[in-house]
mmCIF file as gemmi writes it, N, C-alpha and C atoms, coordinates in Angstrom:
data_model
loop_
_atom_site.group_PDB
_atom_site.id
_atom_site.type_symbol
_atom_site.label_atom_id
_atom_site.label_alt_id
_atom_site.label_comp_id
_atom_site.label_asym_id
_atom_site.label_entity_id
_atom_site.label_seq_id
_atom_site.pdbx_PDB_ins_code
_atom_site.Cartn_x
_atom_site.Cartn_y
_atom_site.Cartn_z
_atom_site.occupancy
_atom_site.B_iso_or_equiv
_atom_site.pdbx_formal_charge
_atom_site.auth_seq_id
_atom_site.auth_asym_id
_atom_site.pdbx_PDB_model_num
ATOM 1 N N . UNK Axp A 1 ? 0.81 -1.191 0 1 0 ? 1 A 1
ATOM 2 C CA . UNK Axp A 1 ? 0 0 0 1 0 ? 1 A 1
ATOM 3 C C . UNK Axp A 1 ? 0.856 1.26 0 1 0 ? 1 A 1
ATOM 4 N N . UNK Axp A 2 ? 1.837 0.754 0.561 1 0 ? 2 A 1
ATOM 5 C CA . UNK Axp A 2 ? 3.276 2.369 0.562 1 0 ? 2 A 1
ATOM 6 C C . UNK Axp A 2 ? 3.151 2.587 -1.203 1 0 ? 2 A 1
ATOM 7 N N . UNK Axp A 3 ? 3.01 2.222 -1.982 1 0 ? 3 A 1
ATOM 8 C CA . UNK Axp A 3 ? 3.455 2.525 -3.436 1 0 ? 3 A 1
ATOM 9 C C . UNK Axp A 3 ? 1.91 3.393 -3.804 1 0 ? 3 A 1
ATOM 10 N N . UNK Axp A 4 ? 1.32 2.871 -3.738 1 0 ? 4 A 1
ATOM 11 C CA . UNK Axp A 4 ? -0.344 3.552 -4.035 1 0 ? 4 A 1
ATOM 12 C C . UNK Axp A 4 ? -0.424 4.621 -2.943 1 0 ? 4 A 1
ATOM 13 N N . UNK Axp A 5 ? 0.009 4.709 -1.951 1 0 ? 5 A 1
ATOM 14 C CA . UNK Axp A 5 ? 0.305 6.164 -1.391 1 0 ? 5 A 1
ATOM 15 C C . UNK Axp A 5 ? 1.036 7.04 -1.85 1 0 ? 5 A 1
ATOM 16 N N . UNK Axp A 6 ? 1.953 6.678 -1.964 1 0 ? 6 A 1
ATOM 17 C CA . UNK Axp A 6 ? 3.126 7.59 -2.227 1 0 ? 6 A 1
ATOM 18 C C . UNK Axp A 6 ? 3.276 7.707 -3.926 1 0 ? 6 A 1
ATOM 19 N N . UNK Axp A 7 ? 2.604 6.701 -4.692 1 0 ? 7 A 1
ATOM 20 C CA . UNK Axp A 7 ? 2.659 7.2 -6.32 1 0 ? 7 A 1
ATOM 21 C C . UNK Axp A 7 ? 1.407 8.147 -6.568 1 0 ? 7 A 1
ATOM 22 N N . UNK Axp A 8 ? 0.384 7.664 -6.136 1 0 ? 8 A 1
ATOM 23 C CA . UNK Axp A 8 ? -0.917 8.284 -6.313 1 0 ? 8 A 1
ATOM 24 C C . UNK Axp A 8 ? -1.726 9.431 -5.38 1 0 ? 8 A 1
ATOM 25 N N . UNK Axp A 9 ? -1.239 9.322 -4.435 1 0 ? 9 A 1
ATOM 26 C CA . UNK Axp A 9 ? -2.08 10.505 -3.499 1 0 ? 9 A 1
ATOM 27 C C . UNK Axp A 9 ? -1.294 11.506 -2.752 1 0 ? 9 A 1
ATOM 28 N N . UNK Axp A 10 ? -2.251 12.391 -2.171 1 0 ? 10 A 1
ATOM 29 C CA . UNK Axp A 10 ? -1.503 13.283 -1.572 1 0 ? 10 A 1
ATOM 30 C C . UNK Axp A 10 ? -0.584 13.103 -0.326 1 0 ? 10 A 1
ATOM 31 N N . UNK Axp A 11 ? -0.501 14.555 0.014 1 0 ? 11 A 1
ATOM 32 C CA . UNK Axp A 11 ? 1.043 14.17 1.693 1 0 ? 11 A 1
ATOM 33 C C . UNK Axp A 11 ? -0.515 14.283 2.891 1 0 ? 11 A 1
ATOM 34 N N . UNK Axp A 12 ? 0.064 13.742 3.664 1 0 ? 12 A 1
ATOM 35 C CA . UNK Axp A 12 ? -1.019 14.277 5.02 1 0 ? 12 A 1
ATOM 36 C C . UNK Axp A 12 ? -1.946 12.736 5.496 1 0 ? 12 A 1
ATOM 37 N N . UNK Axp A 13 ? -2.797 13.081 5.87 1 0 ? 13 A 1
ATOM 38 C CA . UNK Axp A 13 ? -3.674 11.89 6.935 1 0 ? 13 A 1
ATOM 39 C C . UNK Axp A 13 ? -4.701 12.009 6.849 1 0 ? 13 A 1
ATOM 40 N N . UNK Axp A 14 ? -5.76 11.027 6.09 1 0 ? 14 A 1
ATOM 41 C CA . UNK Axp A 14 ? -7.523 11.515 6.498 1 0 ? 14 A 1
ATOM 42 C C . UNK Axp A 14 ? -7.7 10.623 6.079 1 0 ? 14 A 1
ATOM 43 N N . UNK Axp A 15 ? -9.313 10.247 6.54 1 0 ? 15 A 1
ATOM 44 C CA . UNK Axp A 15 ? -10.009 9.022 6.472 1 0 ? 15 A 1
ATOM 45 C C . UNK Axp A 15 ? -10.345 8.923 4.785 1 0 ? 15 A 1
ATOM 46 N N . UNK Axp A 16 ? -9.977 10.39 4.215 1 0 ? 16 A 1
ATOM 47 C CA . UNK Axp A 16 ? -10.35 9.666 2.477 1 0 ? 16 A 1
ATOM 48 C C . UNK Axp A 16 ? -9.239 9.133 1.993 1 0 ? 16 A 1
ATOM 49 N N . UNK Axp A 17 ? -7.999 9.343 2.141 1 0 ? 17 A 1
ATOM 50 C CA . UNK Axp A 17 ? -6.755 9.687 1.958 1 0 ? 17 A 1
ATOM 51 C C . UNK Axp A 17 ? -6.712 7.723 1.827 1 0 ? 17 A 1
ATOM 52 N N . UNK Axp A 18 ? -7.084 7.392 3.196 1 0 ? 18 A 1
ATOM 53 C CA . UNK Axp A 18 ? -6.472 5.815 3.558 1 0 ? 18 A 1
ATOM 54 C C . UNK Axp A 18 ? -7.88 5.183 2.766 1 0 ? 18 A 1
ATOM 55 N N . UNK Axp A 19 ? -9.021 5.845 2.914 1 0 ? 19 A 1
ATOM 56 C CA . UNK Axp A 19 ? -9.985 4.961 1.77 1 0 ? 19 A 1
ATOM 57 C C . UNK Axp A 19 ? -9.444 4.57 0.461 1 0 ? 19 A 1
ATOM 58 N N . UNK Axp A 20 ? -8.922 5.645 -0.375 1 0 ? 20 A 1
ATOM 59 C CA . UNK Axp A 20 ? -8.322 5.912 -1.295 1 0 ? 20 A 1
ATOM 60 C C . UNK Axp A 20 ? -7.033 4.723 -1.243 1 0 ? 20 A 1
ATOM 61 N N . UNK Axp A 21 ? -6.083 4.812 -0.342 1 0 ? 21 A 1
ATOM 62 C CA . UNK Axp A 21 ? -5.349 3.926 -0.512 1 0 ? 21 A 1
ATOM 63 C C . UNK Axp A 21 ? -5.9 2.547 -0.714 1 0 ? 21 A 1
ATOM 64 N N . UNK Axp A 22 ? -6.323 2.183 -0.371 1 0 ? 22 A 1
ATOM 65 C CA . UNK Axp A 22 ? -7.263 1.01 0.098 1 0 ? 22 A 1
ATOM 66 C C . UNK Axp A 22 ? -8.226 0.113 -0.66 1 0 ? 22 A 1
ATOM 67 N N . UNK Axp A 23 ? -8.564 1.324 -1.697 1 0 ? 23 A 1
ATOM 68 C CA . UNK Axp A 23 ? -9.002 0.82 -3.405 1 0 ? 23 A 1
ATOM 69 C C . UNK Axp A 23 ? -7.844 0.999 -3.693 1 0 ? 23 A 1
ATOM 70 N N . UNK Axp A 24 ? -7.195 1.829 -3.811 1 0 ? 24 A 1
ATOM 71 C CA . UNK Axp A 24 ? -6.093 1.406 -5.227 1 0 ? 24 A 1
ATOM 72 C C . UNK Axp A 24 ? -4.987 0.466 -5.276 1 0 ? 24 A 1
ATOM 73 N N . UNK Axp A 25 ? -4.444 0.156 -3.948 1 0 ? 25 A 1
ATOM 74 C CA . UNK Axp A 25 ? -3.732 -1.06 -3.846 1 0 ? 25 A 1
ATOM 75 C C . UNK Axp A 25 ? -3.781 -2.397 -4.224 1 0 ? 25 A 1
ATOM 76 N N . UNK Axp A 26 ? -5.434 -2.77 -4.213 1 0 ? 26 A 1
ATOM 77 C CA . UNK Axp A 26 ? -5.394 -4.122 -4.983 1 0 ? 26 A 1
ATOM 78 C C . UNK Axp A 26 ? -5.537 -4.398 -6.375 1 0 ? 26 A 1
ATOM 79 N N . UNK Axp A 27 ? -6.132 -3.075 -7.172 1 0 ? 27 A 1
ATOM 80 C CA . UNK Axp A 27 ? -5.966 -2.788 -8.236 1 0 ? 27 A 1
ATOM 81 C C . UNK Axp A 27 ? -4.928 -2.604 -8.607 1 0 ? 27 A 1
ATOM 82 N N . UNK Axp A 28 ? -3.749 -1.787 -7.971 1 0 ? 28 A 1
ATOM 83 C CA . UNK Axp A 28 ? -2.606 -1.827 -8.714 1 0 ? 28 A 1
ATOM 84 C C . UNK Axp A 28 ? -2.056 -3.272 -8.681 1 0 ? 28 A 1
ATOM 85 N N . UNK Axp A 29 ? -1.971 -3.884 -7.706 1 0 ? 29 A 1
ATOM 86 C CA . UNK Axp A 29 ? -1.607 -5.388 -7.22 1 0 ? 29 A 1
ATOM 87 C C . UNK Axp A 29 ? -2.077 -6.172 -8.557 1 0 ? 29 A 1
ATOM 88 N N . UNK Axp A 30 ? -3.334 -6.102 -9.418 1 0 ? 30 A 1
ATOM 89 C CA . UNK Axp A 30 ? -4.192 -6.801 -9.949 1 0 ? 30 A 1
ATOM 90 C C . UNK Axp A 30 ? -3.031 -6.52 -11.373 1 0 ? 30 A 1
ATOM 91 N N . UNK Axp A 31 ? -3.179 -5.031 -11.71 1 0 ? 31 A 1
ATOM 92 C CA . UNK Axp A 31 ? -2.732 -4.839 -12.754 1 0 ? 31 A 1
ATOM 93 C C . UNK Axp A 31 ? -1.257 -5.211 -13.042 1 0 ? 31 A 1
ATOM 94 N N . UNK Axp A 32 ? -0.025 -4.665 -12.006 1 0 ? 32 A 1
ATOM 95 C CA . UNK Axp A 32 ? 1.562 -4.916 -11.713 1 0 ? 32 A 1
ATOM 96 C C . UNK Axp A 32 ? 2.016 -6.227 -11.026 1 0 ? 32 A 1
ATOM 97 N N . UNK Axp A 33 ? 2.905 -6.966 -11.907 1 0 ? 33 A 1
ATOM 98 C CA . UNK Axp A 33 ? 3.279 -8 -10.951 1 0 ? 33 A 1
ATOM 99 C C . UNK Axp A 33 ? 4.129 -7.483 -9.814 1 0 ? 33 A 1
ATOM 100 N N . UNK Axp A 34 ? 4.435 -8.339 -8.706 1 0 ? 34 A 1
ATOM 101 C CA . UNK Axp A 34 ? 5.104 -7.678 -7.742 1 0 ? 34 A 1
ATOM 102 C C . UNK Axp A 34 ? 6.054 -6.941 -7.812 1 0 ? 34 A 1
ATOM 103 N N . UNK Axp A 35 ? 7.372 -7.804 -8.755 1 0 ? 35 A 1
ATOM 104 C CA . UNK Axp A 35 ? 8.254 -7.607 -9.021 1 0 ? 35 A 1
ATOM 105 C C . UNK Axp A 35 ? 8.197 -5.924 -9.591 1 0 ? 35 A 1
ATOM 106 N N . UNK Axp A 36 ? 7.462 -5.762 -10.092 1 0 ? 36 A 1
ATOM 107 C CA . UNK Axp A 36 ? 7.178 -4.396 -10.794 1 0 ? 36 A 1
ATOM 108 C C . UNK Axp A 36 ? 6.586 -3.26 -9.327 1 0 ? 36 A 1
ATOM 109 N N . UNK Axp A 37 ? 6.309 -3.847 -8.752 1 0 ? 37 A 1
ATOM 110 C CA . UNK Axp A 37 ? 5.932 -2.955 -7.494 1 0 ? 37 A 1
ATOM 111 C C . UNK Axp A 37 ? 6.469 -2.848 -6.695 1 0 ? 37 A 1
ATOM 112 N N . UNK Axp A 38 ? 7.833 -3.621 -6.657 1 0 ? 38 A 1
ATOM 113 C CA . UNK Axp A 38 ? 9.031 -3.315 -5.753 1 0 ? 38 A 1
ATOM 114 C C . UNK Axp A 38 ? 9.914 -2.384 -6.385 1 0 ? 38 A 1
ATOM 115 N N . UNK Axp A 39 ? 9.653 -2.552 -7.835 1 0 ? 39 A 1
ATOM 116 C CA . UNK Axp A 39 ? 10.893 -1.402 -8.518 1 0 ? 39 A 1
ATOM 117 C C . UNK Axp A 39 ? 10.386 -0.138 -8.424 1 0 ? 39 A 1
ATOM 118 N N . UNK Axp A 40 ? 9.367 0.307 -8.753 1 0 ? 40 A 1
ATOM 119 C CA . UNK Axp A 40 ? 8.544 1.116 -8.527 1 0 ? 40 A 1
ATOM 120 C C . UNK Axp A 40 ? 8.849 1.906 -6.868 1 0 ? 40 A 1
ATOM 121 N N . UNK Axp A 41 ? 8.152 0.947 -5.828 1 0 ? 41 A 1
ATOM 122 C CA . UNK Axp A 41 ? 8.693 1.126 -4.364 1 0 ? 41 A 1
ATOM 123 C C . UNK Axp A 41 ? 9.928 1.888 -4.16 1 0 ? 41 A 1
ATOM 124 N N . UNK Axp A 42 ? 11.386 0.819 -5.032 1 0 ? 42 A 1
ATOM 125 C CA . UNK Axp A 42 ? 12.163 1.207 -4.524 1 0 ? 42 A 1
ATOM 126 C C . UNK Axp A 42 ? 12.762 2.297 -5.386 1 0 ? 42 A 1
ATOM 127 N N . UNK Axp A 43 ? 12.393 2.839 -6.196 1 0 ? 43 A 1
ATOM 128 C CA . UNK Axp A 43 ? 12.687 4.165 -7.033 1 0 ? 43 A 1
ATOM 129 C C . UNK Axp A 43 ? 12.115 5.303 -6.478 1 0 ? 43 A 1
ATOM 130 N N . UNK Axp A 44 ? 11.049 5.12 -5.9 1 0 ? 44 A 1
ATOM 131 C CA . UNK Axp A 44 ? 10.248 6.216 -5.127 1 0 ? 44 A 1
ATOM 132 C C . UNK Axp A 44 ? 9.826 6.511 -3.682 1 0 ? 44 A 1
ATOM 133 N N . UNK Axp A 45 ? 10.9 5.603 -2.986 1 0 ? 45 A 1
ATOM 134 C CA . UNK Axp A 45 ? 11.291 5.742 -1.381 1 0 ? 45 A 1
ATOM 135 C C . UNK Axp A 45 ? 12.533 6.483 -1.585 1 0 ? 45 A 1
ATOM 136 N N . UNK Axp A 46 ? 12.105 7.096 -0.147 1 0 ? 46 A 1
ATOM 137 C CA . UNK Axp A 46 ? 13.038 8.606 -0.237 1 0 ? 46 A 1
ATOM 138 C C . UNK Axp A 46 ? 14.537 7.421 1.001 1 0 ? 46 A 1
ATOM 139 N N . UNK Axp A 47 ? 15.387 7.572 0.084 1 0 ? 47 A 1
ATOM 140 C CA . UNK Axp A 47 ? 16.468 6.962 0.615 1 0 ? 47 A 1
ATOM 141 C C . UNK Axp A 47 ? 17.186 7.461 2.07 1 0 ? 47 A 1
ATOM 142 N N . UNK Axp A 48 ? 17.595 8.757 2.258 1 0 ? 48 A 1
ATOM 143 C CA . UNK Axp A 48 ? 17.67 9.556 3.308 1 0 ? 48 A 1
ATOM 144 C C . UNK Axp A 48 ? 17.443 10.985 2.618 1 0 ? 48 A 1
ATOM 145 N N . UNK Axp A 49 ? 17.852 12.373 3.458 1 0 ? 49 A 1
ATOM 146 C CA . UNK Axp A 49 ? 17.319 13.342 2.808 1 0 ? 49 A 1
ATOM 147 C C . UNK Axp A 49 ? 17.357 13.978 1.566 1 0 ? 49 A 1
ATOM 148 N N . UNK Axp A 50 ? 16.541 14.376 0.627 1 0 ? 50 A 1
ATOM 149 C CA . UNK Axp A 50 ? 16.722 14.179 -0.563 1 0 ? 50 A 1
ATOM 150 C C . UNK Axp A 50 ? 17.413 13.52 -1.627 1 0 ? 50 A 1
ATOM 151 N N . UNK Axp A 51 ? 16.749 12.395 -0.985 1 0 ? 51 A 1
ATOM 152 C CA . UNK Axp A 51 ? 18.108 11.049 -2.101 1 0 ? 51 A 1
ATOM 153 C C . UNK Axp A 51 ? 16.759 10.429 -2.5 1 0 ? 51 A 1
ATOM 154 N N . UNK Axp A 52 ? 16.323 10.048 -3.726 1 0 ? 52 A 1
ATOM 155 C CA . UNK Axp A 52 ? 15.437 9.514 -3.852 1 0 ? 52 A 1
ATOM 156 C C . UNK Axp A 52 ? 15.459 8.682 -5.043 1 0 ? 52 A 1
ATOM 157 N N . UNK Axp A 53 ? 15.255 7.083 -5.442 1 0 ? 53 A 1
ATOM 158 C CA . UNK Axp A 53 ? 15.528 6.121 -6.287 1 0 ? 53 A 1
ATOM 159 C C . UNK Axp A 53 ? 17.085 5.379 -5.662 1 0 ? 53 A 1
ATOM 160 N N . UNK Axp A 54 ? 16.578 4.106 -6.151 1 0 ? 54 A 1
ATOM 161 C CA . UNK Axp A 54 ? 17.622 3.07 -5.241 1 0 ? 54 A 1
ATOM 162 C C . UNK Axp A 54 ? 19.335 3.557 -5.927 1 0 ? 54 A 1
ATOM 163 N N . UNK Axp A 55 ? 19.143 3.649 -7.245 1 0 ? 55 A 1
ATOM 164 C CA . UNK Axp A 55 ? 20.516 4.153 -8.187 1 0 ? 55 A 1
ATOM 165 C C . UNK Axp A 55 ? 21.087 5.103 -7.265 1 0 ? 55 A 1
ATOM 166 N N . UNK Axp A 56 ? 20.561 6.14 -7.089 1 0 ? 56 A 1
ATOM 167 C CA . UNK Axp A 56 ? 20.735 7.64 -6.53 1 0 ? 56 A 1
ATOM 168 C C . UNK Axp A 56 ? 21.561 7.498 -4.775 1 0 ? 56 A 1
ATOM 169 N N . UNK Axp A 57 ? 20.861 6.449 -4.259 1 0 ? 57 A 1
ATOM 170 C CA . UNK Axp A 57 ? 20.967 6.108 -2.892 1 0 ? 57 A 1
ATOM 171 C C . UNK Axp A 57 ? 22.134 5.56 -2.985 1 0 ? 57 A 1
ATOM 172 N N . UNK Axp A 58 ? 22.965 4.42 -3.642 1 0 ? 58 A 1
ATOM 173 C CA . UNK Axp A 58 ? 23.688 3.402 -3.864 1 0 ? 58 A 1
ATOM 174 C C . UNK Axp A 58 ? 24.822 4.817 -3.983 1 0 ? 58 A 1
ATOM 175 N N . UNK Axp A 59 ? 24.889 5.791 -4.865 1 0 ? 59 A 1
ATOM 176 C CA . UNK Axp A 59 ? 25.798 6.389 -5.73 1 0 ? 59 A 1
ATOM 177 C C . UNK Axp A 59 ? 25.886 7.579 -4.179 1 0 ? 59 A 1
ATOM 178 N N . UNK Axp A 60 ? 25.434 7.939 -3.456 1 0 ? 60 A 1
ATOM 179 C CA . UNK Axp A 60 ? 24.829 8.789 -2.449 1 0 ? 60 A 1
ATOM 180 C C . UNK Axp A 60 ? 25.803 8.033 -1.187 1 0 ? 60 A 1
ATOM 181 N N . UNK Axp A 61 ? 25.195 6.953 -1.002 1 0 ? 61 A 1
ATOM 182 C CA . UNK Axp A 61 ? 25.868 5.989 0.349 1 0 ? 61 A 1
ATOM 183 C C . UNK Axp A 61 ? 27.187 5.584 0.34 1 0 ? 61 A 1
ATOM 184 N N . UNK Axp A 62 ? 27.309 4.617 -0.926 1 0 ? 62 A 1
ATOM 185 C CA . UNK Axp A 62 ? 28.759 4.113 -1.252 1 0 ? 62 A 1
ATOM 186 C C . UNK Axp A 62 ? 29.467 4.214 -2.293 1 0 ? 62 A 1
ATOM 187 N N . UNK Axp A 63 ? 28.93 5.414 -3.167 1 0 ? 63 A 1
ATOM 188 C CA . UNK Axp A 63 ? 30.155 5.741 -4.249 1 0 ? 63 A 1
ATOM 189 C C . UNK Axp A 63 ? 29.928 5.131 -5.141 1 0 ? 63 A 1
ATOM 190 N N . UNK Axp A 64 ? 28.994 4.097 -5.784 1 0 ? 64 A 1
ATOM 191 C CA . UNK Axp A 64 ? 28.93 2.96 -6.636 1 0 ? 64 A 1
ATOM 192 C C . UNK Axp A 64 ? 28.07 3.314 -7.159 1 0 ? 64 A 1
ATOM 193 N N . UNK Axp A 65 ? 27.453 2.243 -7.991 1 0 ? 65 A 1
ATOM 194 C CA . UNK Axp A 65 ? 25.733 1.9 -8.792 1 0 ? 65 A 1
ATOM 195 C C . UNK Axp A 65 ? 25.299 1.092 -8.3 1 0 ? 65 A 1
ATOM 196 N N . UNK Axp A 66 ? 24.474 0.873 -7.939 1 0 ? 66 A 1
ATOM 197 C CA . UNK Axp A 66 ? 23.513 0.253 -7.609 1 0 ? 66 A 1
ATOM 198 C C . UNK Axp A 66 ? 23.482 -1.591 -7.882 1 0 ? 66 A 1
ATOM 199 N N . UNK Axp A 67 ? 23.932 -1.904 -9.55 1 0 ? 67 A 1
ATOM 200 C CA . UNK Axp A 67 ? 24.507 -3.297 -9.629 1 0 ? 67 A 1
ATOM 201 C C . UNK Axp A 67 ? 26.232 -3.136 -8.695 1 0 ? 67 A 1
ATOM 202 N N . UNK Axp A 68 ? 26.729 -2.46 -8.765 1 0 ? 68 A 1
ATOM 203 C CA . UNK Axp A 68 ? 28.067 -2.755 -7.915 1 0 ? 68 A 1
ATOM 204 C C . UNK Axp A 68 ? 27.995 -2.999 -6.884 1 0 ? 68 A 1
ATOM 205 N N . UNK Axp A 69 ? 26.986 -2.496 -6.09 1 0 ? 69 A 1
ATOM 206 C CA . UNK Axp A 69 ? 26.773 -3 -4.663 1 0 ? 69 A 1
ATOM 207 C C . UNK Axp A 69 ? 27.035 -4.543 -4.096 1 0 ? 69 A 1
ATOM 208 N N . UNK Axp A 70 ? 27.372 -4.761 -2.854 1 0 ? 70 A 1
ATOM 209 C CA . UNK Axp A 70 ? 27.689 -6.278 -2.665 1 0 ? 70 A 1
ATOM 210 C C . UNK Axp A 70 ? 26.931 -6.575 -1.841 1 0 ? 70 A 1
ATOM 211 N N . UNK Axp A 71 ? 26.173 -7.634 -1.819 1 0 ? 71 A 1
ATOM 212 C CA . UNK Axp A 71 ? 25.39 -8.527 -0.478 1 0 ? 71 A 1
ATOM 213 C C . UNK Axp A 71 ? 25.327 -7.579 0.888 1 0 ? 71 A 1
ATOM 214 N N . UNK Axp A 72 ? 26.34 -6.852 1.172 1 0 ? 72 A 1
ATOM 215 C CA . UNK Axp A 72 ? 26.488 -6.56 2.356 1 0 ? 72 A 1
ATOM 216 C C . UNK Axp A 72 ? 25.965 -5.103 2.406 1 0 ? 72 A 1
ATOM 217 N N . UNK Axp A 73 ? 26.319 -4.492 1.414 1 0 ? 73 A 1
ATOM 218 C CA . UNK Axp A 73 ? 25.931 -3.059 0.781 1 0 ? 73 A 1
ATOM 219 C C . UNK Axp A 73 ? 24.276 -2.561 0.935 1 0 ? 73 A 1
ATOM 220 N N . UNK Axp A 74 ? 23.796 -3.708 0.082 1 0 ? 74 A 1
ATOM 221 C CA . UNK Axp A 74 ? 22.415 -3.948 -0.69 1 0 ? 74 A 1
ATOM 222 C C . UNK Axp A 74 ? 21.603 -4.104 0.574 1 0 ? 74 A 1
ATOM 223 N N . UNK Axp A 75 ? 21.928 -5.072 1.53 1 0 ? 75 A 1
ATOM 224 C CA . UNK Axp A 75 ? 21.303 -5.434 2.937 1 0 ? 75 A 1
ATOM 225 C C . UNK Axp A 75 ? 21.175 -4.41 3.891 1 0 ? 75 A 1
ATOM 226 N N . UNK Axp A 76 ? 22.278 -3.761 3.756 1 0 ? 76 A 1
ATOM 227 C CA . UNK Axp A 76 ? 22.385 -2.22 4.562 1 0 ? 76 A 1
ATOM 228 C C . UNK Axp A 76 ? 21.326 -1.29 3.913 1 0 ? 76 A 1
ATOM 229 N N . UNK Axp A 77 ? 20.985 -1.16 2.628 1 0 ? 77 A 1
ATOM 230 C CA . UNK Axp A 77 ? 20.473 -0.101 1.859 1 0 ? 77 A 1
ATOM 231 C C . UNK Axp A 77 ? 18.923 -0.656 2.254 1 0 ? 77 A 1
ATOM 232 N N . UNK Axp A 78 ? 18.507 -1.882 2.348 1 0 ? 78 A 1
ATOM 233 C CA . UNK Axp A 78 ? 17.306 -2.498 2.14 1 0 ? 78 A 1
ATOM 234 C C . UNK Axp A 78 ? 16.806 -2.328 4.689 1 0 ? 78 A 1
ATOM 235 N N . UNK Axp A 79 ? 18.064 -2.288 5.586 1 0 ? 79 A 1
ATOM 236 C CA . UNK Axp A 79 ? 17.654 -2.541 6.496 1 0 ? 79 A 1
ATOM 237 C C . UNK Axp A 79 ? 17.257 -0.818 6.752 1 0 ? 79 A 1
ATOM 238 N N . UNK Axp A 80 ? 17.774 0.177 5.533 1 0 ? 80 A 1
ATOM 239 C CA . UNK Axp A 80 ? 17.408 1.329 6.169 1 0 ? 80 A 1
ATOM 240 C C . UNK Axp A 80 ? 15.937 2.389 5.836 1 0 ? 80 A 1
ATOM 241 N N . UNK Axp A 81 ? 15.048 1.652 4.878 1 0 ? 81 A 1
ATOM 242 C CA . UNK Axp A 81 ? 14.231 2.42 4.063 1 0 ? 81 A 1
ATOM 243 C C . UNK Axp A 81 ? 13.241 2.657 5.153 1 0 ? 81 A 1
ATOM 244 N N . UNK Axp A 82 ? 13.052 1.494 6.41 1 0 ? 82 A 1
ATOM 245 C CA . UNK Axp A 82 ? 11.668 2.081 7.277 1 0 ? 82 A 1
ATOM 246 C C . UNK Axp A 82 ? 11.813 3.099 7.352 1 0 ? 82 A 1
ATOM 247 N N . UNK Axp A 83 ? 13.391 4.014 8.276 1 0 ? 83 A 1
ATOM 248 C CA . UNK Axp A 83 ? 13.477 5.149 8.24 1 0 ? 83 A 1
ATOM 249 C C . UNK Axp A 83 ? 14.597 6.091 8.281 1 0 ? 83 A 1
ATOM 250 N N . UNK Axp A 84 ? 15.108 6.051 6.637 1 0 ? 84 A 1
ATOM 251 C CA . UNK Axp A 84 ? 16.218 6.506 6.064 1 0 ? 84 A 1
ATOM 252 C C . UNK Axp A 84 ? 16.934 7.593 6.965 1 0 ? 84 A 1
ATOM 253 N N . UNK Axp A 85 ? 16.205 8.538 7.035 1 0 ? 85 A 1
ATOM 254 C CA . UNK Axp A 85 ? 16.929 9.922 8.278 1 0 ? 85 A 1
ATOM 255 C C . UNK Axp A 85 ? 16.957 9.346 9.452 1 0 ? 85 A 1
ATOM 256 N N . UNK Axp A 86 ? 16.766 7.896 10.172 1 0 ? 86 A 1
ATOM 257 C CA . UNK Axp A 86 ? 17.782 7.663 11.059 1 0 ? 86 A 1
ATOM 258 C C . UNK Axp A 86 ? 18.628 6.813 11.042 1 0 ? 86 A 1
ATOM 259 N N . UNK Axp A 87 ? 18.102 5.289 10.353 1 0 ? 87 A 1
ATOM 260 C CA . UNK Axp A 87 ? 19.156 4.572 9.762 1 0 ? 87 A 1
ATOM 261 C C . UNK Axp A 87 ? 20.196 5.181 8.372 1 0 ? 87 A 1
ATOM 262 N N . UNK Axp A 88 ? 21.03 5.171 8.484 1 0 ? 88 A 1
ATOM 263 C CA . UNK Axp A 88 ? 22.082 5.379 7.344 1 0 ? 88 A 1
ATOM 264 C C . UNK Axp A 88 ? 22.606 4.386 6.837 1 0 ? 88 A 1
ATOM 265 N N . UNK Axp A 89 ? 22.362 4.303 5.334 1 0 ? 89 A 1
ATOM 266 C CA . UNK Axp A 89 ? 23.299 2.797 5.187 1 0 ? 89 A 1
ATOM 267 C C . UNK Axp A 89 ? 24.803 2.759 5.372 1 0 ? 89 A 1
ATOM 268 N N . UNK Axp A 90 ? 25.373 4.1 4.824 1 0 ? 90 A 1
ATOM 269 C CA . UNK Axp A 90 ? 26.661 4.702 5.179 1 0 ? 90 A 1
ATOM 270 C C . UNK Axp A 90 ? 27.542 4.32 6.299 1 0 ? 90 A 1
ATOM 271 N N . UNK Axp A 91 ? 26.461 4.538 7.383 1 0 ? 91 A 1
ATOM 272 C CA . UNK Axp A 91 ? 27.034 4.41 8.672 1 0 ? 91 A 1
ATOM 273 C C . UNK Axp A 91 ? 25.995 4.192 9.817 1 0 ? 91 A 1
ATOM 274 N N . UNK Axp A 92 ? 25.674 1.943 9.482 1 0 ? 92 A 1
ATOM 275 C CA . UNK Axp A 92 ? 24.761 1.405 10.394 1 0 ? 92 A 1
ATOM 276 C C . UNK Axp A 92 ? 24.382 1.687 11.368 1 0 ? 92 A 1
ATOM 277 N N . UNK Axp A 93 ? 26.004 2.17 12.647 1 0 ? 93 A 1
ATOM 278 C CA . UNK Axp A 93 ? 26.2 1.941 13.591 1 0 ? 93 A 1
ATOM 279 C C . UNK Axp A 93 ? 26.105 3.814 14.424 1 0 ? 93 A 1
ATOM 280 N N . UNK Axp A 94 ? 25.322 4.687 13.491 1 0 ? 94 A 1
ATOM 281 C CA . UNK Axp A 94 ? 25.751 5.915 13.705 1 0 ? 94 A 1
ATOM 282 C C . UNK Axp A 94 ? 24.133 6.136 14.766 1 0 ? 94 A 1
């Protein structure tokens, strides 16, 4: 439902807002295979502050692209999206 929020509706909180989410999620689900709704996801989660798309984040965190990344890289980038401005993939332990 994060993707049908954040592709389709506005910023903020209201009972139409989450109705709204709520139809369009299984419809998009219906129409996109997953795989397509994770790329999507992860192009349009805000990585930390104004970093936004997984490429951007990768090139942002560790200097690389995004395929250069290693197992260990990728796991870091993926444990920080709940919430990028406090996890850093940069620096796990900060």
């Amino acid at each position: 439902m994060q993707v049908s929020r954040n592709l389709f509706l506005w910023q903020g909180k209201s009972l139409l807002r989450k109705g709204m989410e709520i139809a369009i999620a299984p419809m998009m689900e219906f129409v996109w295979p997953k795989s397509r709704i994770l790329e999507v996801y992860l192009n349009i989660a805000e990585w930390g502050p104004g970093v936004y798309r997984a490429e951007a984040a990768a090139n942002t965190h560790f200097k690389r692209t995004a395929r250069q990344l290693n197992r260990s890289q990728a796991a870091l980038m993926a444990a920080s999206l709940p919430n990028p401005r406090l996890r850093r993939s940069s620096a796990p332990n900060s």
